[in-house]
C-alpha positions in Angstrom: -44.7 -36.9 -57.3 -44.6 -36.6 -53.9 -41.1 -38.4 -53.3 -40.3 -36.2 -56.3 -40.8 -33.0 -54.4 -39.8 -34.3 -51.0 -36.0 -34.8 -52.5 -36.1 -31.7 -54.3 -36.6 -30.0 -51.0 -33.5 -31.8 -49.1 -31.3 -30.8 -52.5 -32.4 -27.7 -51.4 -31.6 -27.9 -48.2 -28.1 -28.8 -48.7 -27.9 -26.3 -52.1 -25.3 -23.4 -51.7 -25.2 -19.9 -53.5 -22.3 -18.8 -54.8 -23.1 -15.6 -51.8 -23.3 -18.0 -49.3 -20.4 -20.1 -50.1 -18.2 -17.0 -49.1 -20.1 -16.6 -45.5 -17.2 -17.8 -42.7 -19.1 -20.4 -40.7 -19.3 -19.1 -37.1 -16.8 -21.3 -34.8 -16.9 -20.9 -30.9 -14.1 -19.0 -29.7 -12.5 -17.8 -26.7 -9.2 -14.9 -25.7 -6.3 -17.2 -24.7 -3.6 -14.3 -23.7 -3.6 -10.8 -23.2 0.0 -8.3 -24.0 -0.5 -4.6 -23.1 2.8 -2.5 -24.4 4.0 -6.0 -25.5 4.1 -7.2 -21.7 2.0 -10.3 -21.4 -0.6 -10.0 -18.6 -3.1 -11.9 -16.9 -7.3 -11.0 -17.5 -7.1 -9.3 -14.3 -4.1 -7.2 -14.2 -4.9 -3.5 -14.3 -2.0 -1.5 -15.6 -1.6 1.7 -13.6 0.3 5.0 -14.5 -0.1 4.5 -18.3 1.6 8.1 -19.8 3.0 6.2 -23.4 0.8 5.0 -26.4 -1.6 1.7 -25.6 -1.6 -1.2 -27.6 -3.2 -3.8 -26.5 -2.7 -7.6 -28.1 -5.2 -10.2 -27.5 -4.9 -13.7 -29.1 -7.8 -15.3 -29.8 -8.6 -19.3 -30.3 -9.6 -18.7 -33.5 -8.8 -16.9 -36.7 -10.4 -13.4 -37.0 -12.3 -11.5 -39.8 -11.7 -7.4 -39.2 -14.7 -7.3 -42.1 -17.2 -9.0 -39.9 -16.0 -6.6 -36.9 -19.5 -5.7 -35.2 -18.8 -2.4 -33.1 -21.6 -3.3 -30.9 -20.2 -6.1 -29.1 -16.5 -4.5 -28.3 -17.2 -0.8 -26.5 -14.6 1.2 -25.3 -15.5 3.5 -22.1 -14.2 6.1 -20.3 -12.7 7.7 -23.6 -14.0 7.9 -27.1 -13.3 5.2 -29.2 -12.0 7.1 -32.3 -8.7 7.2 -29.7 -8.0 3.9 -30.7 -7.6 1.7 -34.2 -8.2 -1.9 -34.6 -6.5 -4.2 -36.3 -6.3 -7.9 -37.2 -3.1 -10.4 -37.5 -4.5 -14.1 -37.8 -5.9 -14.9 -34.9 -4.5 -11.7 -32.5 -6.7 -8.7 -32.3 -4.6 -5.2 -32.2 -6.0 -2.5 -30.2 -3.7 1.2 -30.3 -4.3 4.4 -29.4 -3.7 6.7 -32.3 -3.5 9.7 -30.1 -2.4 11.0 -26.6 -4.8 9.8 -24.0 -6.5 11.8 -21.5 -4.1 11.6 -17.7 -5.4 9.8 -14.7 -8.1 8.1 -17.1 -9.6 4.9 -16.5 -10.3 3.1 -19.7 -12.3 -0.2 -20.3 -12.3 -2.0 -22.9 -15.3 -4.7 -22.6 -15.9 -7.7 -25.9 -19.2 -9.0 -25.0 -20.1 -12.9 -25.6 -21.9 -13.4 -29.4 -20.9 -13.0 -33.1 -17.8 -10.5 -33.5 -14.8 -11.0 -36.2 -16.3 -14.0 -37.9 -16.3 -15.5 -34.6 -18.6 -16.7 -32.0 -17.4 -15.2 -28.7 -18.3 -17.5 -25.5 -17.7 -15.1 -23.1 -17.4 -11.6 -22.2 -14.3 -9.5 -20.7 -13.6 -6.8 -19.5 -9.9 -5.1 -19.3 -9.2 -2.2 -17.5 -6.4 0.6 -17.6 -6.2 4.3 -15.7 -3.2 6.6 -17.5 -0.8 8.5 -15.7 -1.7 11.3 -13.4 -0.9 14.8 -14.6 2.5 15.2 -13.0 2.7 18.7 -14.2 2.5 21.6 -11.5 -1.3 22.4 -10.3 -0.7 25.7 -8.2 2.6 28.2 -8.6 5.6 27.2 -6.1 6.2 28.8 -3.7 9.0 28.4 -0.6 8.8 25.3 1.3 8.8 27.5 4.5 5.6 29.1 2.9 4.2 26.1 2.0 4.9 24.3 5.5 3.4 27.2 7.1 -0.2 27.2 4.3 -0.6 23.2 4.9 -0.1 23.8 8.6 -2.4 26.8 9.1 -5.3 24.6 6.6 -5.0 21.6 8.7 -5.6 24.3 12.1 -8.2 25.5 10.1 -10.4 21.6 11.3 -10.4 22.6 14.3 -10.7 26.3 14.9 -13.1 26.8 12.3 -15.3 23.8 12.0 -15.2 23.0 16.1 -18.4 22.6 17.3 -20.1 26.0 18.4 -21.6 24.9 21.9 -18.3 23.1 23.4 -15.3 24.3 21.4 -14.6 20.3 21.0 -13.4 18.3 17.4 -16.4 17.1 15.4 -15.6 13.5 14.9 -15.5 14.3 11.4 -16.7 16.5 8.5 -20.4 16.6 8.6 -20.3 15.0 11.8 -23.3 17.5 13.2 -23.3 17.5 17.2 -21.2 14.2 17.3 -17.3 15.2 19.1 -14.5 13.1 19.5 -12.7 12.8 22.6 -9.3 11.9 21.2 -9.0 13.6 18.4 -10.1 16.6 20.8 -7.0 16.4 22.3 -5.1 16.4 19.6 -7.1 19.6 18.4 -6.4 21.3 21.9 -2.9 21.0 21.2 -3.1 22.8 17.8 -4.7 25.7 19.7 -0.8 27.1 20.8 0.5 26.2 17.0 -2.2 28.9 16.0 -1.2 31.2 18.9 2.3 31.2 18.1 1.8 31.4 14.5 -0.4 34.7 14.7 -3.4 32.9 13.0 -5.1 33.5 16.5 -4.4 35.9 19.5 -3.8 34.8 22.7 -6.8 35.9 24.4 -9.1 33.8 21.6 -7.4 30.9 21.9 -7.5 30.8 26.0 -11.6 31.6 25.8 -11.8 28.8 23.6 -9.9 26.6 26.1 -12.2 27.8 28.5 -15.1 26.8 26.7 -12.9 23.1 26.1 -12.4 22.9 30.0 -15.9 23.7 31.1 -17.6 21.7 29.0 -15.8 19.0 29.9 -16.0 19.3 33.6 -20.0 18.8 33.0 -19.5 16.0 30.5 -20.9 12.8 31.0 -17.7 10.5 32.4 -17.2 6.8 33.6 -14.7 6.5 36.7 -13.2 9.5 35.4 -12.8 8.3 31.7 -14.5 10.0 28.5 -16.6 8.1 26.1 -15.2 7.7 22.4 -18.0 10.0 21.3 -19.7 13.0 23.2 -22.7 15.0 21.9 -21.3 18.4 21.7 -24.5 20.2 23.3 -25.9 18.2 25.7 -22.3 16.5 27.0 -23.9 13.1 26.9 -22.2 9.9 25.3 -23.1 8.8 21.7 -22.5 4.8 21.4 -19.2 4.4 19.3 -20.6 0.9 18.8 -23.3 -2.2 20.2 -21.5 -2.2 23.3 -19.3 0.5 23.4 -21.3 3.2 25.2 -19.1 4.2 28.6 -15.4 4.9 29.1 -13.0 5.0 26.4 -9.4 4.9 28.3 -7.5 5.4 25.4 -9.7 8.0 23.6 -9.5 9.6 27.4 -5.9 9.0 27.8 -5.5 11.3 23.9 -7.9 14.0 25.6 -5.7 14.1 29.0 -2.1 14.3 27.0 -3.7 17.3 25.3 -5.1 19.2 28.3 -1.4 18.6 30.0 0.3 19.9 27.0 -1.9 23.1 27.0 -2.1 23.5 30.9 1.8 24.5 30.5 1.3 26.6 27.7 -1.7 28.8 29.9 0.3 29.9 32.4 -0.6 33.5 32.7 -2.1 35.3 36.1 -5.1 36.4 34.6 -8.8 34.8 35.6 -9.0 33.0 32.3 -5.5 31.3 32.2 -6.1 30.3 35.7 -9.2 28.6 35.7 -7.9 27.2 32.8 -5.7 25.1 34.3 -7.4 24.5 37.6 -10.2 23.2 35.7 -7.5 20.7 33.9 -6.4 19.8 37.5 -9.4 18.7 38.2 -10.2 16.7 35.1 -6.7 15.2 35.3 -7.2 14.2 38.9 -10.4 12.7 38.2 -9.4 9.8 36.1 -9.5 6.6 38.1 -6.9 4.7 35.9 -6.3 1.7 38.3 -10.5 1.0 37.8 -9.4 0.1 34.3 -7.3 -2.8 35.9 -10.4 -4.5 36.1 -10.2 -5.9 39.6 -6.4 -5.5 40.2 -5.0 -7.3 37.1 -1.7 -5.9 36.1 -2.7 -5.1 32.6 -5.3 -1.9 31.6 -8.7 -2.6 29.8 -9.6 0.0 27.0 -13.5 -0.1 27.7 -15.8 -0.3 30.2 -19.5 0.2 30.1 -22.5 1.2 32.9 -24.6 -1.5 31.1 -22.2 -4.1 29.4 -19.6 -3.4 32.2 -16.1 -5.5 30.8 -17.8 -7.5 27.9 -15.7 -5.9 25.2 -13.3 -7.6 27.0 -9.8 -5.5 25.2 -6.7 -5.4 27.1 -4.3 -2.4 26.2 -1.2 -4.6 25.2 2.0 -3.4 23.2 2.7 -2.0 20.6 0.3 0.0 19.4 -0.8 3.6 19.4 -1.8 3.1 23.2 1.8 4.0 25.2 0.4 7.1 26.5 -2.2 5.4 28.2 -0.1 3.5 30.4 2.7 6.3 31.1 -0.2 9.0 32.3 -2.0 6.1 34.5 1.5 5.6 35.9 1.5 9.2 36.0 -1.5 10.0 37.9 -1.7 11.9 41.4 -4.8 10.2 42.3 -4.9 7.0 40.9 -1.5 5.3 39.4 -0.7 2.2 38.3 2.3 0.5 39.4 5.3 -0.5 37.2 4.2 -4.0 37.3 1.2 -2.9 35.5 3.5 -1.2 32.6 6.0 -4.1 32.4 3.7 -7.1 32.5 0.6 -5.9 30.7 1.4 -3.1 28.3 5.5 -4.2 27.0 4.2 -8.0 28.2 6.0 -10.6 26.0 5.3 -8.7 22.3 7.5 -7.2 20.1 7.6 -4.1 18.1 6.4 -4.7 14.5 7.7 -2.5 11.9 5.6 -2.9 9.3 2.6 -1.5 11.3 0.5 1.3 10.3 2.5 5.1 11.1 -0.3 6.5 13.7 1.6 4.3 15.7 4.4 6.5 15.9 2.5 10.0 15.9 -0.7 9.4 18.6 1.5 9.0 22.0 4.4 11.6 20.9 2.2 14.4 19.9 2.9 15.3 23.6 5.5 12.7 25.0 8.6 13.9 23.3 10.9 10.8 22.2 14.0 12.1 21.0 16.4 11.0 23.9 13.4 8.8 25.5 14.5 5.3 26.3 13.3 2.7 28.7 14.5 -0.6 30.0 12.8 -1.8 26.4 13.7 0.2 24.0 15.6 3.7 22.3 12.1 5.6 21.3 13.5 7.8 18.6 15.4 4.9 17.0 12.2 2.7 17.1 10.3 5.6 15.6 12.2 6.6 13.1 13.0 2.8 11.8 9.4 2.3 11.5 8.6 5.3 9.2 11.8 4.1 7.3 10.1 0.6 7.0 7.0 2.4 5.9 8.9 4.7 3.3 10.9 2.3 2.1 8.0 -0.3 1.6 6.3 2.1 -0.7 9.3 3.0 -2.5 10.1 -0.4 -3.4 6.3 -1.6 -4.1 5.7 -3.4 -7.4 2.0 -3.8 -6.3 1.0 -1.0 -9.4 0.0 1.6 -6.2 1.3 4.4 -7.9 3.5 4.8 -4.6 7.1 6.5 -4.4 9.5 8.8 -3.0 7.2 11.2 -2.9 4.2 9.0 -3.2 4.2 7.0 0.4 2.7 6.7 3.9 0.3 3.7 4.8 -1.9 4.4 8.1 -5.4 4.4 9.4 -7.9 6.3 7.4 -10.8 6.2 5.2 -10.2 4.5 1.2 -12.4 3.2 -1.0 -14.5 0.9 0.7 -14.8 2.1 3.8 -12.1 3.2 6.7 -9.3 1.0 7.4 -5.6 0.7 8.7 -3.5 0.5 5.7 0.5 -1.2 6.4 2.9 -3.3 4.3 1.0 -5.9 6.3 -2.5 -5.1 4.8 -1.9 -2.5 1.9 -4.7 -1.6 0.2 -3.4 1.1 -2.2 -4.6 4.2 0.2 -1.9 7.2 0.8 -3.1 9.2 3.4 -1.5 12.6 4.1 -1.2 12.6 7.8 0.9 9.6 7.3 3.8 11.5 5.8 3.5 14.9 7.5 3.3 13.7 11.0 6.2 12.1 10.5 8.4 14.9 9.8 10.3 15.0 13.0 11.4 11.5 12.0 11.9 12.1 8.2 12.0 15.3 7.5 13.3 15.4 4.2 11.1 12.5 2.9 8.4 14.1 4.3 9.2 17.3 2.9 8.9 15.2 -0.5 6.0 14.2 0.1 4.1 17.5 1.0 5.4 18.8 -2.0 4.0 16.3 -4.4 0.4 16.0 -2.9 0.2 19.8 -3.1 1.6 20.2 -6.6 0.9 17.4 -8.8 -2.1 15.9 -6.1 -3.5 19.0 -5.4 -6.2 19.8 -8.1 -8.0 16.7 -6.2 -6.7 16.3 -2.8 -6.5 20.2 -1.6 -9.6 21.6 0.2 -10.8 23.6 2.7 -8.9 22.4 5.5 -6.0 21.3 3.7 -5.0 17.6 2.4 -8.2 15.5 1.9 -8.0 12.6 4.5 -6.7 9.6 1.3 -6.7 8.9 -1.7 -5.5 5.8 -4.0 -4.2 6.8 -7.2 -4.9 3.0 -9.4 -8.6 3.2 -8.3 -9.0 6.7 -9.3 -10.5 7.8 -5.7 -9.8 10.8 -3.5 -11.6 11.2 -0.2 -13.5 14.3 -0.3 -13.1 13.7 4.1 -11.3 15.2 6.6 -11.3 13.3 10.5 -9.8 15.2 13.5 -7.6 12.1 14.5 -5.7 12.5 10.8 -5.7 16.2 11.0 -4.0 17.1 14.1 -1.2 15.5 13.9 -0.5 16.6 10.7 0.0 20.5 12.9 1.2 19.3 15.9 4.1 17.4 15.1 4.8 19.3 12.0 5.1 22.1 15.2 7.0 19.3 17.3 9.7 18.9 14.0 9.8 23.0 14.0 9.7 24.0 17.5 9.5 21.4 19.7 6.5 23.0 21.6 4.0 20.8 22.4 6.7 18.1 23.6 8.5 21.1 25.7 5.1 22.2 27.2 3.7 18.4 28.2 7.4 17.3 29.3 7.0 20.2 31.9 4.4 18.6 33.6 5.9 17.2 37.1 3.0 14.3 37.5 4.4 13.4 34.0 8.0 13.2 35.3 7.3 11.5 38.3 5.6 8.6 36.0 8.2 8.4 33.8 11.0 7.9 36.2 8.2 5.0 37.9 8.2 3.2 34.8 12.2 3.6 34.5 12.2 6.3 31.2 15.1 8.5 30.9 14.8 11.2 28.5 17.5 14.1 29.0 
């Protein structure tokens, strides 16, 4: 009886309904290629600028069931699903959009590992998409003049409006509190005669704010002369840019002295304040001891030196870079000058100009040295200049790397992206536009740049127009804009946007007869 029972039990076992003779068995499974728009792609490709219909193909390893399709296991984000149907061809999986998607979007579509289509899925994926910015218009047109004049006067805006109160100095950036820069101070100084001539300031403000600039300075904390990277704007003391970088900053120092020469010959009135103005530049200027930078007579300058690490950051100032200006005002210098040797064997040394680097290369040392007949035993400025925002341009033009980068779409430099702050170059792209990039390089492109203005204010705009004009970045196939704005972006965006116009902060700091004197040491012609 008990075998009896014991064999009924494995009949049983074995026994089929007629219910669950029609239930699939589950067979592992696995997605073996991927088509978007009938272009095959790999799992990780993210298509970028997506403005037609979707449809996405994936093949599977095994055959699929659309009436064992389990919606919990395939989610669709960003949108709402009901945007899309599914549909099933043996073993491919059909995913369309059955309406218009929403622009500049990014969509996910994520299967998740377990039972879905009569299959058993071993893993999970994830694809991604982001549709098409909206290319349409987001404010009215208006002329380019006007426009020039609005993007200039926004970008002024950085450094008149949001200086700090006690010193008149560049916050380092927004929210920066009582934290200035040095450099990008002098870039703002020389955005102080843009406004003047302009009308967005009268004369008389913008010398008492100089004024302000030049005496807090003179009580500033210095090191042989030099500036720190960093200065707190109330107490004139030096904030640590870094571990051991807490004393001079020559380059930083040599970007504050270009802008204090530019402005001295643009202050040259009788009265009280436009004199002390520039006796109190004399002084500063006079002060730098540049040859202490040559770190015991070496014929090459160091960029740092520090009262309690002294030399261990250990950087020489070698070519090219943004750093020219450094060597050209210590050759410069009344007080303490550097020799030729210093210029020819440590700054042009045996390197060669890279193209492909980023664009603040060609904007930092010419917001004041003028290079549109400047040569040197080395090289034609302007042609250098302008063949590197050409590489630049033409780089993003031609990109295939899914950027979202064009004519009017271009301009790689240093600024902050999506993970973090960074110098972006057709060496090191990471996908980051940064407005400064373009529009400092309008005395070198105008027309491109012009193109460029234009789009990041019409189409970009909704996202990358604030307060002070252009947002500092922003990289269209990861959906991010910088909500940011740093004074070392910002003023060049005015001053050479001035430069392209009027010429006026390369007339004023070419005046300067120290300047001259340097030049024609180092062996520059420039008339």
């Amino acid at each position: 009886m008990k075998r009896f029972i014991a064999l009924l039990l494995i009949a049983a076992l074995f026994a089929c309904t007629p219910e669950e003779e029609e239930t699939p068995v589950v067979r592992d499974a696995e997605i073996v290629s991927i088509s978007f728009n009938g272009k095959t792609i790999s799992e990780n490709t993210v298509p970028t600028g997506v403005s037609e219909a979707v449809i996405y193909r994936f093949t599977f390893s095994k055959e699929l069931d659309i009436r064992k399709f389990d919606s919990n296991n395939l989610i669709i984000m960003g949108v709402s699903s009901d945007l899309f149907d599914l549909s099933v061809e043996g073993r491919d999986l059909i995913l369309a959009s059955n309406h218009a998607l929403p622009p500049y979007t990014s969509i996910s579509i994520n299967f998740y590992s377990g039972p879905n289509f009569g299959i058993n899925l071993l893993y999970d994926y994830k694809f991604r998409f982001t549709t098409a910015y909206d290319s349409s218009d987001k404010f009215p047109r208006i002329p380019d003049d006007e426009l020039f004049e609005k993007v200039q006067k926004a970008a002024f805006g950085y450094f008149w409006d949001y200086a700090h109160p006690d010193c008149g100095l560049a916050r380092e950036r927004l929210g920066s509190g009582d934290t200035v820069t040095s450099g990008g101070s002098g870039f703002g100084i020389m955005t102080i005669p843009v406004g003047i001539e302009h009308g967005w300031i009268s004369r008389e403000e913008g010398a008492q704010r100089m004024l302000k600039i030049v005496r807090f300075l003179l009580g500033s904390e210095r090191f042989h002369g030099a500036w720190p990277h960093w200065l707190n704007g109330k107490t004139g003391k030096a904030i640590p840019f870094g571990a051991k970088d807490d004393g001079a900053d020559l380059v930083e120092t040599a970007f504050l002295i270009e802008g204090l020469l530019a402005v001295k010959h643009y202050f040259t009135g009788s009265n009280a304040t436009e004199t002390e103005i520039r006796s109190g530049i004399k002084t500063l200027w006079e002060g730098v001891e540049w040859t202490w930078f040559q770190r015991g007579g070496q014929n090459v300058l160091y960029w740092h030196w520090s009262p309690n690490y002294g030399w261990d950051m250990n950087m020489k100032i070698r070519s090219w870079n943004e750093c020219l200006i450094t060597y050209i005002l210590a050759a410069s210098s009344p007080t303490y000058p550097i020799t030729k040797q210093v210029y020819d064997e440590g700054w042009k040394g045996t390197n060669t100009y890279n193209y492909k680097n980023p664009l603040f290369f060609v904007h930092y040392s010419y917001l004041g040295l003028d290079p549109r007949k400047l040569k040197d035993a080395y090289a034609d400025h302007w042609e250098q200049l302008c063949r590197h925002v050409r590489t630049n341009y033409e780089y993003c033009v031609n990109s295939t790397a899914g950027y979202g980068y064009s004519s009017e779409c271009w301009g790689l430099t240093a600024s902050d992206y999506y993970d973090g702050y960074i110098a972006s170059c057709p060496n090191k792209d990471t996908g980051t536009i940064a407005p400064t990039a373009a529009l400092a390089s309008f005395p070198y492109s105008p027309n491109e740049s012009m193109a460029a203005m234009k789009y990041f204010y019409y189409v970009l705009g909704d996202h990358l127009w604030g307060l002070y004009g252009f947002y500092d970045a922003f990289a269209l196939k990861y959906n991010w804009f910088a909500n940011s704005y740093i004074a070392i972006d910002q003023g060049p965006i005015v001053v050479m946007m001035e430069n392209y116009k009027t010429g006026l902060l390369w007339n004023c700091f070419m005046q300067d007869e120290d300047v001259q004197a340097g030049l024609i040491k180092l062996g520059f012609t420039w008339k």
